[in-house]
C-alpha positions as CSV (number, residue, x, y, z in Angstrom):
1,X,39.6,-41.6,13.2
2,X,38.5,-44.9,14.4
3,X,35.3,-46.5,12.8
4,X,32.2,-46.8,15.2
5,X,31.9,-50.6,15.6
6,X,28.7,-52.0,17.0
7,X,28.0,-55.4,17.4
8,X,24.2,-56.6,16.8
9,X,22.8,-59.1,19.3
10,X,20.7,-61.1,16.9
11,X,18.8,-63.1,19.3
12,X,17.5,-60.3,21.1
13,X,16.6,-58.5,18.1
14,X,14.2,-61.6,17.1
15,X,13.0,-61.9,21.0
16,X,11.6,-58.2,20.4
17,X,10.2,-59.0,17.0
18,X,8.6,-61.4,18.3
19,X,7.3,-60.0,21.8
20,X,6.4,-56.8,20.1
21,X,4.3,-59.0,17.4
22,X,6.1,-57.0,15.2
23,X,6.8,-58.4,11.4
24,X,10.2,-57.9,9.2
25,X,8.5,-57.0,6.2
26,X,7.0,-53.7,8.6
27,X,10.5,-52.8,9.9
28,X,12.4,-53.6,6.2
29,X,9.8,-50.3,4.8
30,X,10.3,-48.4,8.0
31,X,14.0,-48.8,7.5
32,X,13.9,-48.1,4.1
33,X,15.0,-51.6,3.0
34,X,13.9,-54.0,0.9
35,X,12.6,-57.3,3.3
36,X,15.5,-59.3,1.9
37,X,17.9,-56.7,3.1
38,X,16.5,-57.5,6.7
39,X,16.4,-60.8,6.2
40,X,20.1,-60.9,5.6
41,X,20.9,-58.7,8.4
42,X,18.8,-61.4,11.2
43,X,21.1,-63.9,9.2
44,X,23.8,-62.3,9.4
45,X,24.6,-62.5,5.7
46,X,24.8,-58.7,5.6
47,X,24.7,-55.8,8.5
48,X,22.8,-52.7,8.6
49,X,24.9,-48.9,9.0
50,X,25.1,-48.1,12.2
51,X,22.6,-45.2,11.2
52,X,20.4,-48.0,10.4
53,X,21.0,-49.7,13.7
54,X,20.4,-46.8,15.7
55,X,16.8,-46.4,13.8
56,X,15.9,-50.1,14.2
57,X,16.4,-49.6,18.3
58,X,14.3,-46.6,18.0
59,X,11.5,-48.6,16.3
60,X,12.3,-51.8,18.5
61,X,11.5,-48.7,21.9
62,X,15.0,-49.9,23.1
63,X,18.6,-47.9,23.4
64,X,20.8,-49.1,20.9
65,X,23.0,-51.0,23.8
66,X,19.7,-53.2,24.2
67,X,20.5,-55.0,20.8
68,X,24.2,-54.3,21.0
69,X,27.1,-56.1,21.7
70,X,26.7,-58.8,24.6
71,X,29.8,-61.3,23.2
72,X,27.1,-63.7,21.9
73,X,27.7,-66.4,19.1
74,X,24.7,-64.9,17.3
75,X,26.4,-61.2,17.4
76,X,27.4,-59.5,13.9
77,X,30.0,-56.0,14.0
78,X,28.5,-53.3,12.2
79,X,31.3,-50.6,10.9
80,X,30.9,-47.3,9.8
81,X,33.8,-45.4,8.3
């Protein structure tokens, strides 16, 4: 079985953050993740599960495709398997 790969379009991520006056630190606790954790993912130092990205979409009121893959510079795969 092939892992689900999902690429994260950082850069619309932060556009809805920021249009949504939303703040990392409130998405980090309703992701259960530390603020770091986030931090690392808008960085791409790290990448959420794809469970994770799923929830983040949900919180963001967008479909998953909305922050996915869009063959941007500022894109990061997420694998699961």
């Amino acid at each position: 079985m092939q892992a689900e790969v999902i690429t994260l379009n950082i850069k619309k991520v932060e556009e809805l953050i920021t249009s949504q006056g939303l703040k990392q630190c409130w998405l980090a606790g309703q992701l259960g993740v530390k603020e770091p954790c986030f931090s690392w993912w808008m960085t791409g130092r790290s990448k959420p599960t794809v469970a994770q990205l799923h929830n983040l979409a949900a919180l963001l009121g967008v479909a998953v495709s909305e922050i996915g893959d869009n063959g941007q510079e500022e894109n990061i795969e997420v694998r699961e398997g």
